[in-house]
Short mmCIF file of the C-alpha atoms (twelve columns), coordinates in Angstrom:
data_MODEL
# 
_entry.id   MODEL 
# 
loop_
_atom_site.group_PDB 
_atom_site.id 
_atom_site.type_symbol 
_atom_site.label_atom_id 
_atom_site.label_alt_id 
_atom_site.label_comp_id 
_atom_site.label_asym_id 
_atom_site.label_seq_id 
_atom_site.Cartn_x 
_atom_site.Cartn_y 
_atom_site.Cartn_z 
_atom_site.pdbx_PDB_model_num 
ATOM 1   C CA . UNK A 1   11.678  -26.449 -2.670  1 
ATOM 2   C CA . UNK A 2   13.372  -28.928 -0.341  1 
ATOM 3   C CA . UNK A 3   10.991  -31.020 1.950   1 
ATOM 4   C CA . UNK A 4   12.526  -29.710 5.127   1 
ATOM 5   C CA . UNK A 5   13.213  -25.746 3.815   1 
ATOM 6   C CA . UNK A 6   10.412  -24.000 5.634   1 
ATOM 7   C CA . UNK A 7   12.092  -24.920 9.468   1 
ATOM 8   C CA . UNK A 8   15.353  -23.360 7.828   1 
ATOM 9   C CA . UNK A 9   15.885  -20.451 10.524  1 
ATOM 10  C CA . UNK A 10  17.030  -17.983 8.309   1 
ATOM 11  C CA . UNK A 11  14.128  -17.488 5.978   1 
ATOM 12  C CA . UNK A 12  12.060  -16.906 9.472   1 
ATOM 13  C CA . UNK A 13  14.756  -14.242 10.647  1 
ATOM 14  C CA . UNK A 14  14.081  -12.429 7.606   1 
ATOM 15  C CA . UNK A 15  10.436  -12.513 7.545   1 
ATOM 16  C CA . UNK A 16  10.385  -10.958 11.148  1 
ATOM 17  C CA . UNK A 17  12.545  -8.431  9.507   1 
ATOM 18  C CA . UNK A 18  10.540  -7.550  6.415   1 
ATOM 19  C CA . UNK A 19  7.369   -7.526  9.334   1 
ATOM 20  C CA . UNK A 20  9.184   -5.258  11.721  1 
ATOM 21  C CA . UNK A 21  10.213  -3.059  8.733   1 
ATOM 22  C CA . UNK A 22  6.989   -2.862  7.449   1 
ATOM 23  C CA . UNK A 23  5.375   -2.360  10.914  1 
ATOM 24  C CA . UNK A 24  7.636   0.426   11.445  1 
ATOM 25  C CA . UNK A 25  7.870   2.283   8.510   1 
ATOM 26  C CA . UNK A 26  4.243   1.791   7.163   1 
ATOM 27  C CA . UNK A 27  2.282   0.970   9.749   1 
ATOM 28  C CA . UNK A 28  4.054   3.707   12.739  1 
ATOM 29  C CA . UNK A 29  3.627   6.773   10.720  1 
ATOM 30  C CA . UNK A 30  0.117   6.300   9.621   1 
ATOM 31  C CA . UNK A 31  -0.934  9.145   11.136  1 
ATOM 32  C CA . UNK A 32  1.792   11.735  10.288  1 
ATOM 33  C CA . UNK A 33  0.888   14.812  8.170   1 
ATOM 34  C CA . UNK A 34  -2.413  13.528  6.920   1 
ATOM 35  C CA . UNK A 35  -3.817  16.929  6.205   1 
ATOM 36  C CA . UNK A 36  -0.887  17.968  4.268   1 
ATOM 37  C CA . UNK A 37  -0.843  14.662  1.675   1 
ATOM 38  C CA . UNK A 38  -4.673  14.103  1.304   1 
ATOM 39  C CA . UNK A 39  -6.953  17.129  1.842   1 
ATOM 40  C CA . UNK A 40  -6.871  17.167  -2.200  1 
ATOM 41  C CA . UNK A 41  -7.980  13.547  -2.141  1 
ATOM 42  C CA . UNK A 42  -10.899 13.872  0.315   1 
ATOM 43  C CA . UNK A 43  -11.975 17.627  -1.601  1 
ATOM 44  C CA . UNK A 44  -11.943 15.476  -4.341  1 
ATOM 45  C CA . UNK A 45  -13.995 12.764  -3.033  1 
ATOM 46  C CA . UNK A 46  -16.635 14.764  -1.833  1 
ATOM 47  C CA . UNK A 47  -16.992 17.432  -3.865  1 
ATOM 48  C CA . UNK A 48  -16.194 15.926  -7.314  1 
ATOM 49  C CA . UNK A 49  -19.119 17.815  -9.726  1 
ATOM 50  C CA . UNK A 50  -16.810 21.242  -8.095  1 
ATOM 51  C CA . UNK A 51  -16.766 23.708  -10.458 1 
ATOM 52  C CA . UNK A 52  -13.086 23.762  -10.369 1 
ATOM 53  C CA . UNK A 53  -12.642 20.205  -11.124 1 
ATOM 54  C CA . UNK A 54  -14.325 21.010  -14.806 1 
ATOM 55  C CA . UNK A 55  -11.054 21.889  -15.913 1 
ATOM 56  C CA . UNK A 56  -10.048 18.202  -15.955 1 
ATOM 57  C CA . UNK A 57  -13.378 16.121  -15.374 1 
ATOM 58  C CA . UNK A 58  -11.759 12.849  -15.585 1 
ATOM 59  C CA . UNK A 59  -9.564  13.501  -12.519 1 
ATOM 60  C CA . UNK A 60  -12.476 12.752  -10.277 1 
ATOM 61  C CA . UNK A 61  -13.378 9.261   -12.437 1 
ATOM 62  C CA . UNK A 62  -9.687  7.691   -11.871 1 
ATOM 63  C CA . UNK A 63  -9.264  4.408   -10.048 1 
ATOM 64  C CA . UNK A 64  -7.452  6.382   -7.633  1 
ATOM 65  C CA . UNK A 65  -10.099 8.183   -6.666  1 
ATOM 66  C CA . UNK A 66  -12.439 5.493   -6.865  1 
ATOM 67  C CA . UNK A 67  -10.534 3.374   -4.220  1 
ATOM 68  C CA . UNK A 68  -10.525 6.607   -2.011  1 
ATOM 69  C CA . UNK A 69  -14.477 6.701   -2.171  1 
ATOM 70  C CA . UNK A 70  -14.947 3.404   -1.015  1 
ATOM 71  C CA . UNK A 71  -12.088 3.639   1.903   1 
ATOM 72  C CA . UNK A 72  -14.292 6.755   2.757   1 
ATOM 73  C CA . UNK A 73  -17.452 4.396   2.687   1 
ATOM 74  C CA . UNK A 74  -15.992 1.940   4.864   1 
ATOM 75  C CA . UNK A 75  -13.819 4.152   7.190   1 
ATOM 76  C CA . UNK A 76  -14.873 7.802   6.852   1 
ATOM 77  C CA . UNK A 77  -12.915 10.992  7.001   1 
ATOM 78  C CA . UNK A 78  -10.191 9.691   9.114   1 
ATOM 79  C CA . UNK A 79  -6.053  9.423   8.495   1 
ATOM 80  C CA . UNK A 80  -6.209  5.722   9.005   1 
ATOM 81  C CA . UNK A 81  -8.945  5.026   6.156   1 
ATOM 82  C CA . UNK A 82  -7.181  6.928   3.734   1 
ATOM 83  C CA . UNK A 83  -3.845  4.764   3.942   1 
ATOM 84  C CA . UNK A 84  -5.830  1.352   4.732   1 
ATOM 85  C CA . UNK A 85  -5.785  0.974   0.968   1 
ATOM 86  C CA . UNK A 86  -2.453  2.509   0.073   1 
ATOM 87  C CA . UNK A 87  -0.536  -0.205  2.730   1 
ATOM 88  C CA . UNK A 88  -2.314  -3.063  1.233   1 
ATOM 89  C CA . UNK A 89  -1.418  -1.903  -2.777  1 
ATOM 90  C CA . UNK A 90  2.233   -1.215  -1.403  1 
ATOM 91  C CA . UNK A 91  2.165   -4.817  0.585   1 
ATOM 92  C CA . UNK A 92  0.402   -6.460  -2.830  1 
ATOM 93  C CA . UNK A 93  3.487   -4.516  -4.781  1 
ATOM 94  C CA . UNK A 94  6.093   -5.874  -2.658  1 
ATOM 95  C CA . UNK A 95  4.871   -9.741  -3.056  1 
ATOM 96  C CA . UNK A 96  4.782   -9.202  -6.914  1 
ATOM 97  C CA . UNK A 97  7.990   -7.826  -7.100  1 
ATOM 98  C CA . UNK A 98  8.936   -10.748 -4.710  1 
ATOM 99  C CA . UNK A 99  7.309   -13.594 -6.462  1 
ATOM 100 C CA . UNK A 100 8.641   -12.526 -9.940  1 
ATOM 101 C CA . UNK A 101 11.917  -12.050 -8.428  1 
ATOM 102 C CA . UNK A 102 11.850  -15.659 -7.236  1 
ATOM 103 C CA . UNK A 103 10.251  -17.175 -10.276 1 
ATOM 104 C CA . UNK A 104 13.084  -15.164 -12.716 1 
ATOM 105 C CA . UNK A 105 15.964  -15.449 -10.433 1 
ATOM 106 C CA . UNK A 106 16.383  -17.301 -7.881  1 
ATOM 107 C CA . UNK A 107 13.932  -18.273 -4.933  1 
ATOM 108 C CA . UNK A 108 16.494  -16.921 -2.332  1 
ATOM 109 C CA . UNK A 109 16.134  -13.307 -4.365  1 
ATOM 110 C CA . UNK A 110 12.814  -12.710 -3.468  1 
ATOM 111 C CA . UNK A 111 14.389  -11.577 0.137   1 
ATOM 112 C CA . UNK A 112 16.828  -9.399  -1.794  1 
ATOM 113 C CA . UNK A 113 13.891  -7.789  -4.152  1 
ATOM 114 C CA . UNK A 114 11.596  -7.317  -1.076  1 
ATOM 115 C CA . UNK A 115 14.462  -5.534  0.847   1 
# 
């Protein structure tokens, strides 16, 4: 990276677009049909010795689940607790996918993989 590259304009335009993007499209609808996306999730969570859960007992013991449980510790039963974790897995995706971009391509394609 060239000593003077990080007051390059253009790399800052397109971080306040990736930001505004994300605020808008992950961030904005956070609380848009909860119900209809995670009241498996939460039955799950809370009632995970159900009887009709014996079917497939290891449904309950996936990591999924296991990160649900502890946003349900931290945050309780609320829309905004459930999707805490999935933003930040999507965000962590999205700088992977990034980073390996840059690192296998070209720096300058990390922008083009995050987009």
């Amino acid at each position: 990276m060239k000593a003077g590259s990080f007051l390059n304009p253009f790399p800052l335009a397109l971080t306040f677009l990736l930001l505004l993007a994300v605020a808008r499209l992950w961030i904005a609808p956070i609380r848009s049909s909860f119900w209809v996306d995670e009241m498996v999730t939460v039955f799950v969570v809370h009632h995970d010795a159900d009887a009709s859960l014996s079917i497939a007992p290891q449904v309950s013991k996936s990591i999924y689940y296991g990160i649900a449980r502890a946003a349900d510790t931290l945050f309780g039963i609320s829309e905004e607790g459930y999707r805490i974790p999935s933003i930040a897995f999507a965000a962590l995706a999205l700088l992977l996918v990034a980073r390996l971009a840059a690192r296998l391509i070209d720096p300058h394609a990390a922008w083009f993989a995050a987009g």
